[in-house]
KELOTI-255105 format. One record per residue (C-alpha): y, z, x. Coordinates in steps of 0.5 Angstrom, whole numbers, m for minus. Each point is the difference from the previous one (the first is absolute). Layout:
<v=Y	w=Z	u=X>
...
END
This chain:
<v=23	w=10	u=m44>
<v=m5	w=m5	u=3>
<v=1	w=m5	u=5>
<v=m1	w=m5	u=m5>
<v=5	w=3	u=m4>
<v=5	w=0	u=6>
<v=m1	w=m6	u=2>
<v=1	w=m3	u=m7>
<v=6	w=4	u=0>
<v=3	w=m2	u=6>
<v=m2	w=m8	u=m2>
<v=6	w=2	u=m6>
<v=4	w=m4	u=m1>
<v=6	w=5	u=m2>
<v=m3	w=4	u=5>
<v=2	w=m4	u=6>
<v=8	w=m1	u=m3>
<v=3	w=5	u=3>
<v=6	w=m1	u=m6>
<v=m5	w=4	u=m5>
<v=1	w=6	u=5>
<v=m8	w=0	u=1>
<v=m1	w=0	u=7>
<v=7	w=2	u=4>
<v=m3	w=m1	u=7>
<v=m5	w=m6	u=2>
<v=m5	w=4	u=1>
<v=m5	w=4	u=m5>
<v=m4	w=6	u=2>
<v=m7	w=2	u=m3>
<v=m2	w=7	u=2>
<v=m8	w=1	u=m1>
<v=m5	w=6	u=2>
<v=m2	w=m2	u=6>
<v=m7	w=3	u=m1>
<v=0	w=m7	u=m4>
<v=3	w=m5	u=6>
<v=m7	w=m3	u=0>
<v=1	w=m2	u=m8>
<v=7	w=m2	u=1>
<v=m2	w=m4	u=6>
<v=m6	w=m4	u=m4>
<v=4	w=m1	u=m6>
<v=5	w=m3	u=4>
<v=m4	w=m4	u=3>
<v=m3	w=m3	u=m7>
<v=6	w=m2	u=m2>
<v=1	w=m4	u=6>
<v=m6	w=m3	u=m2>
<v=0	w=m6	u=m5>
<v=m3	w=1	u=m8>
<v=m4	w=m7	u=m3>
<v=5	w=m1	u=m6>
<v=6	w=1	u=7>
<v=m5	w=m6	u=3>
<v=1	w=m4	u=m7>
<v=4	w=m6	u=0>
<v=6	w=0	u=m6>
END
């Protein structure tokens, strides 16, 4: 799983209702190799980071 496939699983909306037993605590844990910390660290922060079709109006 990718950061962003995290971030899009996280951002579900039958994921955050906790009647559908998907998540049973208010917290989720993703473990990564930590040779890869650097990545993981980039990805995130390039999620954070506004894309152009996220900057155009409705």
């Amino acid at each position: 799983m990718t950061i962003t496939e995290l971030y899009e699983k996280l951002a579900e909306k039958d994921f955050q209702d906790y009647l559908t037993g998907n998540l049973f605590f208010p917290a989720y844990m993703y473990l990564y190799d930590p040779e890869k910390e650097y990545e993981i660290d980039q990805e995130i922060l390039n999620i954070k980071k506004p894309t152009p079709s996220a900057l155009q109006l409705p």
